[in-house]
NUKOLLO-9756 format. One record per residue (C-alpha): residue in three letters; x, y, z. Coordinates in pm, 1 decimal. Layout:
residues N
[pt ala, [X, Y, Z]]
...
end
This chain:
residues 303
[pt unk, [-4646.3, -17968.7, -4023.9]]
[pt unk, [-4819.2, -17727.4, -4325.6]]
[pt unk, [-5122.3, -17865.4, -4255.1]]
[pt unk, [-5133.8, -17809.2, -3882.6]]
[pt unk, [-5014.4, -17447.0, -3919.4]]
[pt unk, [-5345.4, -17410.1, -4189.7]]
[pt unk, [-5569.7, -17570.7, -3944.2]]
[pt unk, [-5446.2, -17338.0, -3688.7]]
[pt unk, [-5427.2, -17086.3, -3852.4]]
[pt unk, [-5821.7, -17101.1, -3940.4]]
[pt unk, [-5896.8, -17150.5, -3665.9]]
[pt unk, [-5713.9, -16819.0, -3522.0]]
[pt unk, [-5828.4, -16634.1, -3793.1]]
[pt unk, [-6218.3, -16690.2, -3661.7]]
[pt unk, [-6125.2, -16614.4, -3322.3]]
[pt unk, [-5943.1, -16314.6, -3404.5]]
[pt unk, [-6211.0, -16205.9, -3625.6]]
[pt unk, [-6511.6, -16263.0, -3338.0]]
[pt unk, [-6314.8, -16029.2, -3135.7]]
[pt unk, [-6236.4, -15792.0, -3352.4]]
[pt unk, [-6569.0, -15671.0, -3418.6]]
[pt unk, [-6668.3, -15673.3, -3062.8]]
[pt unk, [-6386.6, -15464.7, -2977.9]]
[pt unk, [-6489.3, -15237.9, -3296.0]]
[pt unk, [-6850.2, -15194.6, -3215.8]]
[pt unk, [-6752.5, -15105.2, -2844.0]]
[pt unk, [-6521.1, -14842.4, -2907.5]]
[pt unk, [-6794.7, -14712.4, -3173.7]]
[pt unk, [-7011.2, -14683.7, -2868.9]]
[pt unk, [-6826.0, -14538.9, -2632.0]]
[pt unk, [-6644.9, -14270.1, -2830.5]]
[pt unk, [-6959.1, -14241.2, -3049.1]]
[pt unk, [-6801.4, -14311.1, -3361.3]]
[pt unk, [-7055.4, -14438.4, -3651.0]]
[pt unk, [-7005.2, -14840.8, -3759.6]]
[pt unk, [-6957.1, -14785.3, -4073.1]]
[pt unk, [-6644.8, -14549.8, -3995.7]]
[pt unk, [-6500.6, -14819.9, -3781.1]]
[pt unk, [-6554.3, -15050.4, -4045.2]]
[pt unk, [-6371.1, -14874.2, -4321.0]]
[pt unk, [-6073.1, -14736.0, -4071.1]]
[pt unk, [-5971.7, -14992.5, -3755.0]]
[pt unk, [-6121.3, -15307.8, -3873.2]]
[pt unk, [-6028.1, -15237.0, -4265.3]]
[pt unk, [-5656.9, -15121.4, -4129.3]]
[pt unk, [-5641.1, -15402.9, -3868.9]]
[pt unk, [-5761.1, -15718.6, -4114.1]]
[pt unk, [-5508.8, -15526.8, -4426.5]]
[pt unk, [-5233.8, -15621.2, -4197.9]]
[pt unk, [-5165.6, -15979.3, -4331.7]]
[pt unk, [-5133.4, -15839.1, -4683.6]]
[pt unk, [-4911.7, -15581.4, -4598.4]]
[pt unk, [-4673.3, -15840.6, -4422.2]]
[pt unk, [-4703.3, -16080.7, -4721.8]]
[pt unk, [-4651.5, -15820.5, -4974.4]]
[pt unk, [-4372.8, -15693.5, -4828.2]]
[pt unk, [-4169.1, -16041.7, -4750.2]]
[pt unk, [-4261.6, -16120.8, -5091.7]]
[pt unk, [-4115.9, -15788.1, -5249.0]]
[pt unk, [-3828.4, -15797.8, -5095.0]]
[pt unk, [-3775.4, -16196.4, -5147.1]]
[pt unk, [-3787.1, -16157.8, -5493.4]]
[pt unk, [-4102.1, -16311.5, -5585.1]]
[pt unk, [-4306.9, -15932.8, -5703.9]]
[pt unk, [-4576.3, -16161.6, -5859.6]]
[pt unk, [-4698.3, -16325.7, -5500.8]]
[pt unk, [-4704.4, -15970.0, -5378.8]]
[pt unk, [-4900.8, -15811.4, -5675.0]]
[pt unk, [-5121.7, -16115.5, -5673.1]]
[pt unk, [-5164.3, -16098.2, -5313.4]]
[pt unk, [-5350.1, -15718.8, -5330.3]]
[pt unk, [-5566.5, -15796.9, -5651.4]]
[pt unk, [-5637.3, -16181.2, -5554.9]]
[pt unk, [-5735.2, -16016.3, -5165.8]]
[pt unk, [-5974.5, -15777.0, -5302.6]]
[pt unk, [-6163.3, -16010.2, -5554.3]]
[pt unk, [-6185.6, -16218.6, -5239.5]]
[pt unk, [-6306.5, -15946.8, -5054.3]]
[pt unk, [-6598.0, -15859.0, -5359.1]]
[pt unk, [-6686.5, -16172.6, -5470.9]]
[pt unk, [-6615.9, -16437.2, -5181.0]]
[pt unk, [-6648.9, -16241.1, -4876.0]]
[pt unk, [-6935.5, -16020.3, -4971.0]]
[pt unk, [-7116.2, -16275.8, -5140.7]]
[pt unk, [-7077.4, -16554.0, -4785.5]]
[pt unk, [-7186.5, -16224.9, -4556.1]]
[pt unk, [-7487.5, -16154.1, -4782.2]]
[pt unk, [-7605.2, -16558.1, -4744.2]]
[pt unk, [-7585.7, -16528.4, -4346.5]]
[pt unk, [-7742.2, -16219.4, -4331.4]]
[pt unk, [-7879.1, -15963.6, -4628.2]]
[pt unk, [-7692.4, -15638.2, -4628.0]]
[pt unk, [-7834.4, -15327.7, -4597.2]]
[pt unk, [-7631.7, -15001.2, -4551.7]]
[pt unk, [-7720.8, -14646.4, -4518.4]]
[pt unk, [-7466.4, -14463.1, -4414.0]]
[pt unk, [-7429.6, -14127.0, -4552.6]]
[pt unk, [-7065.2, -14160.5, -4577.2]]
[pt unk, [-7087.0, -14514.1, -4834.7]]
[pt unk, [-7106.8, -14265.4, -5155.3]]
[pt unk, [-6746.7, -14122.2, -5082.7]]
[pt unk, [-6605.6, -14442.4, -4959.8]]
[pt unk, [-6711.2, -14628.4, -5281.0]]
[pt unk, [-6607.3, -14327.7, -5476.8]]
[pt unk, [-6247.8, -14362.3, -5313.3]]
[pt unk, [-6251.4, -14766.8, -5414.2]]
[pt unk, [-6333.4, -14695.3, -5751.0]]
[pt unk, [-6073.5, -14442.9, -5824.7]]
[pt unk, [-5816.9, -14657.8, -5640.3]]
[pt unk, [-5888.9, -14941.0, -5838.7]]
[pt unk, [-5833.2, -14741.1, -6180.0]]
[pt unk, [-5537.3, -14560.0, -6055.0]]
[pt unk, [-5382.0, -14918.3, -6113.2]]
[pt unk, [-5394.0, -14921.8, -6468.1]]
[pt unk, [-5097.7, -14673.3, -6550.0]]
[pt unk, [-4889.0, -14847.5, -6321.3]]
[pt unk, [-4975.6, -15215.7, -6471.0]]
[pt unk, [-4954.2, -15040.7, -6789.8]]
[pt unk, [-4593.1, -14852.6, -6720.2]]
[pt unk, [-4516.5, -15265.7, -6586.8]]
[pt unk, [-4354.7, -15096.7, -6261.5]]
[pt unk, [-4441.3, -14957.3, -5932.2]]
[pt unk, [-4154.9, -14758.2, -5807.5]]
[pt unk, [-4164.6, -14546.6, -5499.2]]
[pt unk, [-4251.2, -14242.7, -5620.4]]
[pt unk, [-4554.3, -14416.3, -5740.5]]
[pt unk, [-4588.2, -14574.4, -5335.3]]
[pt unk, [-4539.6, -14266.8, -5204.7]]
[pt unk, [-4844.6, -14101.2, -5398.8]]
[pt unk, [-5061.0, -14433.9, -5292.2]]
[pt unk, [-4951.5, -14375.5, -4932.1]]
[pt unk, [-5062.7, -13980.6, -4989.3]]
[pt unk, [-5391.9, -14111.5, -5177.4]]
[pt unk, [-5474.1, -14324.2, -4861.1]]
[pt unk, [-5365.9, -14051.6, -4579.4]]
[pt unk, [-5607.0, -13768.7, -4752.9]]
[pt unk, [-5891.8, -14090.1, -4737.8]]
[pt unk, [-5860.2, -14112.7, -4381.3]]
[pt unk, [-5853.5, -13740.8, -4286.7]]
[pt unk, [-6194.8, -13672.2, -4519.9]]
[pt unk, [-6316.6, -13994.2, -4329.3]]
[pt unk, [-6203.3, -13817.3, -4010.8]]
[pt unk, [-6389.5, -13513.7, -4074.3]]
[pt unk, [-6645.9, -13609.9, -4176.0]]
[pt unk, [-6767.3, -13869.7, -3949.0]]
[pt unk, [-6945.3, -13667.9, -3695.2]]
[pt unk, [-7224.1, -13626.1, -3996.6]]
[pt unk, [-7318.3, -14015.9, -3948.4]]
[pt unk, [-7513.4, -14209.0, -3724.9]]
[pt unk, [-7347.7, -14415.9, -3384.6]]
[pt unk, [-7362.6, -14758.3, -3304.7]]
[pt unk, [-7721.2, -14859.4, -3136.6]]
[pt unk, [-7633.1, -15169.6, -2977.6]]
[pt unk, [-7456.6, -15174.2, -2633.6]]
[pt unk, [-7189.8, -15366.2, -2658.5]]
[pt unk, [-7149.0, -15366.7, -2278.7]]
[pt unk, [-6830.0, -15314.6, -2040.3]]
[pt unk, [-6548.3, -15000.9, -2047.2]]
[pt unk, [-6335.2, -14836.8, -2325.6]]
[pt unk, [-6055.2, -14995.0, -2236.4]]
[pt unk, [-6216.8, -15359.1, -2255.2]]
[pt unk, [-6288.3, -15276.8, -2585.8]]
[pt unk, [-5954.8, -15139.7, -2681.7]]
[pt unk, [-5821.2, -15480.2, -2506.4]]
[pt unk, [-6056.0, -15698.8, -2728.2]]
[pt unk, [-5948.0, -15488.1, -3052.8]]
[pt unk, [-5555.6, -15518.0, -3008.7]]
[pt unk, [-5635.2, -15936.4, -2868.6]]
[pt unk, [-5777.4, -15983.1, -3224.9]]
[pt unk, [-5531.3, -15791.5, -3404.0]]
[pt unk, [-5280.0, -16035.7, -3242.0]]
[pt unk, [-5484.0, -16325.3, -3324.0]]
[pt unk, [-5553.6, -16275.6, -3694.2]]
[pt unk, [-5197.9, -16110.9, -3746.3]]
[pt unk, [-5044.3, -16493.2, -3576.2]]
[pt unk, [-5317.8, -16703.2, -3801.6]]
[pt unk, [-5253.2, -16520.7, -4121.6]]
[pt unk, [-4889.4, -16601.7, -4072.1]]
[pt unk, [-4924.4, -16953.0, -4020.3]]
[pt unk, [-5190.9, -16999.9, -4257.3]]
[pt unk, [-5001.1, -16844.8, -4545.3]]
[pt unk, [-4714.2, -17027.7, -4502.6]]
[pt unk, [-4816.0, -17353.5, -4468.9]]
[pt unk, [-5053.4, -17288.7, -4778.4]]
[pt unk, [-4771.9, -17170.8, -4974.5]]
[pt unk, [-4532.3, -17450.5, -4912.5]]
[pt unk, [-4808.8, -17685.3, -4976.6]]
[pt unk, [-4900.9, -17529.6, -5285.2]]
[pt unk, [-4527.5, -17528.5, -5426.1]]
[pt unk, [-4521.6, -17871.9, -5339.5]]
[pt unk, [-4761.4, -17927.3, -5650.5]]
[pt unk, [-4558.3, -17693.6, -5861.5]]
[pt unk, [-4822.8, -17411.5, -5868.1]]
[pt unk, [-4676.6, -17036.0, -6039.3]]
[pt unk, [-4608.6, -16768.5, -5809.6]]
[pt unk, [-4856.4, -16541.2, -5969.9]]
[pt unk, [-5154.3, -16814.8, -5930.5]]
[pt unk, [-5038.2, -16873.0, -5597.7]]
[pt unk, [-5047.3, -16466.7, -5503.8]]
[pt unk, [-5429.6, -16433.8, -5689.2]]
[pt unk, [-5585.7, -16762.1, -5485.1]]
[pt unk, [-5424.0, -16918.2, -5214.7]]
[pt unk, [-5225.9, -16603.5, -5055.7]]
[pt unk, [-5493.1, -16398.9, -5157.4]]
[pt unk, [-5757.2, -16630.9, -4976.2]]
[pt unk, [-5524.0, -16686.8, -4685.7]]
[pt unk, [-5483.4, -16325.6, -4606.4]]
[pt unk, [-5805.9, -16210.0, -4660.9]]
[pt unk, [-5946.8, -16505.8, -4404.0]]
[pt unk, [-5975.8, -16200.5, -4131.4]]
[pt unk, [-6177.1, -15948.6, -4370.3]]
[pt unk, [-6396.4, -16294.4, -4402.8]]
[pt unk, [-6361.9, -16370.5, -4004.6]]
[pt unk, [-6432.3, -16010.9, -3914.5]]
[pt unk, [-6736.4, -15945.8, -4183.7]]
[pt unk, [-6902.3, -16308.0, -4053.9]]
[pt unk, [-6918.2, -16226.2, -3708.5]]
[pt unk, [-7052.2, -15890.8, -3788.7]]
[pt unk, [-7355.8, -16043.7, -4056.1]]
[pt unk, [-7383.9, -16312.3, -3762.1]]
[pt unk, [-7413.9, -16002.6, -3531.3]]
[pt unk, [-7624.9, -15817.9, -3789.9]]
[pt unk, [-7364.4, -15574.5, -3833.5]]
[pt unk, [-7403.3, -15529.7, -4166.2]]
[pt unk, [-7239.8, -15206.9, -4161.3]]
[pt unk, [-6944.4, -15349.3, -3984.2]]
[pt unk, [-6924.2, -15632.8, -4260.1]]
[pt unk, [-6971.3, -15365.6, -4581.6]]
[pt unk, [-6739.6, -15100.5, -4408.3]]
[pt unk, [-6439.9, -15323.4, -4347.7]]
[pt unk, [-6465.0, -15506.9, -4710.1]]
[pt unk, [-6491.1, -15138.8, -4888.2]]
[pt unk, [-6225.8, -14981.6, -4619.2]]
[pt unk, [-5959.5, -15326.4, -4675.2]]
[pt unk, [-5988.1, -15286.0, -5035.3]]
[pt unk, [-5854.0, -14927.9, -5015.7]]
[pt unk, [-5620.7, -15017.8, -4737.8]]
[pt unk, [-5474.6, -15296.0, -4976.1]]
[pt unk, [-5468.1, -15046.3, -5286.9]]
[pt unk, [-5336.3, -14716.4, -5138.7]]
[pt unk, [-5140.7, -14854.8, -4818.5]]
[pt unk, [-5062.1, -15163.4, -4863.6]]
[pt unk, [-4960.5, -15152.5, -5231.3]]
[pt unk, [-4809.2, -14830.3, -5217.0]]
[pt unk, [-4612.3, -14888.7, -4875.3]]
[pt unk, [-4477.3, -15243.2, -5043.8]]
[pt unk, [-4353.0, -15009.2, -5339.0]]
[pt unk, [-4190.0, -14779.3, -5127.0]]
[pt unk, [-4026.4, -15060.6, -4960.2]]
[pt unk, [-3949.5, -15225.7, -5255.6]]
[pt unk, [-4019.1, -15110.7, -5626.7]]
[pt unk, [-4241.0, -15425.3, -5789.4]]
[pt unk, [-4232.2, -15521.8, -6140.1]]
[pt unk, [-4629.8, -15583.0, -6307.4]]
[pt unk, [-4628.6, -15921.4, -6483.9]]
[pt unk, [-4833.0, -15883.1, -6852.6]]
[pt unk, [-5121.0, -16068.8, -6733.6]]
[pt unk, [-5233.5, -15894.4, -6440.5]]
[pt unk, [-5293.4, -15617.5, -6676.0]]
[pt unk, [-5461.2, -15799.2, -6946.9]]
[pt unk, [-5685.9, -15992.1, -6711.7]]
[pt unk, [-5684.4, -15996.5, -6350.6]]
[pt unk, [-5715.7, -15551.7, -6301.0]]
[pt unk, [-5980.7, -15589.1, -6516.4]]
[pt unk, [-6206.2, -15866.5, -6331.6]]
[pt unk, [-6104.0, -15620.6, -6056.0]]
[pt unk, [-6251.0, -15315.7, -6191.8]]
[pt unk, [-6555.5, -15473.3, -6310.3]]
[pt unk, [-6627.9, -15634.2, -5976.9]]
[pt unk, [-6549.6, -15326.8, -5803.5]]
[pt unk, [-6766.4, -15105.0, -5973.7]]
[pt unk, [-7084.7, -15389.3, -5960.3]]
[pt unk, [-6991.7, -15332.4, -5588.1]]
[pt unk, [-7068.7, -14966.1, -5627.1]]
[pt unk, [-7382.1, -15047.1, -5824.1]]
[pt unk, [-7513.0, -15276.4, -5544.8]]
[pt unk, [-7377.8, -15052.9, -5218.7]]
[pt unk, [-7551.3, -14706.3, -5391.3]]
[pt unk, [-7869.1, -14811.0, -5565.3]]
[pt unk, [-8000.9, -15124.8, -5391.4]]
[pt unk, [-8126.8, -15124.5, -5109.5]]
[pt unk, [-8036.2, -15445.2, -4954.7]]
[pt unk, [-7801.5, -15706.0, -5104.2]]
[pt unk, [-7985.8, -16014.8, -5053.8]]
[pt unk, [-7908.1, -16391.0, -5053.0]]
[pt unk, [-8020.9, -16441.3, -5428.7]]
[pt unk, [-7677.3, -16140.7, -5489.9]]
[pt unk, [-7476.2, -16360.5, -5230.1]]
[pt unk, [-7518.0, -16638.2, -5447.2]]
[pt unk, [-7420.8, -16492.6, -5791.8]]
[pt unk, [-7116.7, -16329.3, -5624.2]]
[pt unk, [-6996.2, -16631.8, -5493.0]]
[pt unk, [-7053.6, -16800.9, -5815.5]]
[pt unk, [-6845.8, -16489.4, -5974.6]]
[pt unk, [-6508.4, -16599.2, -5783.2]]
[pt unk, [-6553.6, -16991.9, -5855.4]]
[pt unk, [-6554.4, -16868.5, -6222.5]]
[pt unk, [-6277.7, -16646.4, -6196.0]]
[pt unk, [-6045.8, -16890.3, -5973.4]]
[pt unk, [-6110.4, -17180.3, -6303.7]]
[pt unk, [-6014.7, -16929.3, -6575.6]]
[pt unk, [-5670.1, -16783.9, -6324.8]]
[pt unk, [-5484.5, -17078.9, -6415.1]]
end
């Protein structure tokens, strides 16, 4: 039965994730909202979802390691796998004017996690200040979005058929993520795998299927500021919100190693990210390839 949850689970995931981004580049159009915006706000919020459900039930179940592992393991994925698959479909190029404070906001997110790994706990007033972090993101991304350029492409049909394709994925990728994570986790702890491994690959990889769903349709699409936009915006959703709401929830205990060597494979991917996003100007197949090459590495030495 854990394997016919994961199948279906892919397979929801894909759906969801086609949908998603047609919904997201038809409300773009029809409120005139730029791509990239929707990319870092309703598809990053909408595919974060699966972590923040994860994390939680994890928190609260006693297992803090799946949950930690679950946020860092999701946003190497999202660097280093997802990045690196979009840029073999289709080479990313991004100019939005917006990408500099975006990546900015990544970055700082990223190294606001080494006091807390350090300190070894995440208590709430320590969510809380995550949740703040991430609510000041979104209004600066608010106000300023009116500076950037709207979506080209008609996407065709009403505001409300959009709206109706965005909340159908939603559903869809929330419902796959579910199944998919728990039939990978009880297959996993069949083999006697560690919670923390489990958390940094196979959680990690299962919820981060619909940043991977959503930022393939878009590169299939040549969307590439869809694809960019909702890896960037998940990765802050997963470090401000998602992180800090689990905290709040429940306060999380840091394991040694996930200060000693997963945060900082984290920060260094994160900030060749930056690199790539602000002074290339396209991310080609050649970049896809070392990326992806990256995370094989990584997912060997994790054991």
């Amino acid at each position: 039965m854990d394997y016919l949850f994961v199948a279906i689970g892919l397979v929801g995931l894909f759906l969801g994730g086609d949908a998603l981004v047609r919904g997201a580049v038809g409300v773009a159009q029809r409120l005139a909202m730029p791509p990239l915006l929707i990319g870092l706000t309703v598809v990053g919020f909408g595919t974060s979802m699966p972590e923040l459900l994860v994390s939680v039930q994890a928190a609260l179940g006693g297992v803090p390691a799946l949950a930690i592992g679950n946020i860092v393991g999701s946003n190497l994925g999202n660097i280093l796998l997802i990045t690196g698959i979009s840029a073999l479909i289709w080479p990313i190029r991004v100019s939005g004017g917006t990408l500099g404070r975006d990546t900015a906001f990544m970055v700082a997110a990223t190294l606001a996690l080494v006091p807390l790994f350090w300190m070894g706990w995440i208590g709430r007033p320590a969510g809380a200040a995550l949740v703040i972090g991430l609510i000041i993101y979104l209004v600066i991304s608010y106000r300023t979005s009116q500076d950037t350029d709207t979506v080209e492409e008609d996407a065709g049909g009403t505001l409300w058929k959009s709206l109706v394709w965005l909340a159908f994925g939603f559903a869809v990728l929330l419902v796959g993520a579910r199944l998919l994570v728990d039939g990978s986790v009880n297959i996993a702890r069949s083999f006697g795998v560690s919670e923390a491994f489990i958390g940094l690959t196979i959680v990690a990889i299962g919820t981060s299927l619909p940043e991977l769903a959503t930022s393939l349709a878009a590169a299939i699409k040549k969307h590439s500021e869809i694809a960019i936009g909702n890896i960037v915006g998940s990765n802050i959703f997963n470090l401000l919100g998602i992180l800090g709401a689990t905290a709040v929830v429940a306060p999380i205990p840091v394991e040694t190693r996930f200060l000693t060597f997963d945060l900082p494979v984290l920060i260094a991917a994160t900030l060749v990210l930056t690199g790539l996003l602000l002074w290339r100007p396209l991310i080609g197949r050649w970049i896809g390839a070392a990326l992806l090459a990256s995370y094989a590495v990584y997912i060997v030495m994790a054991q």
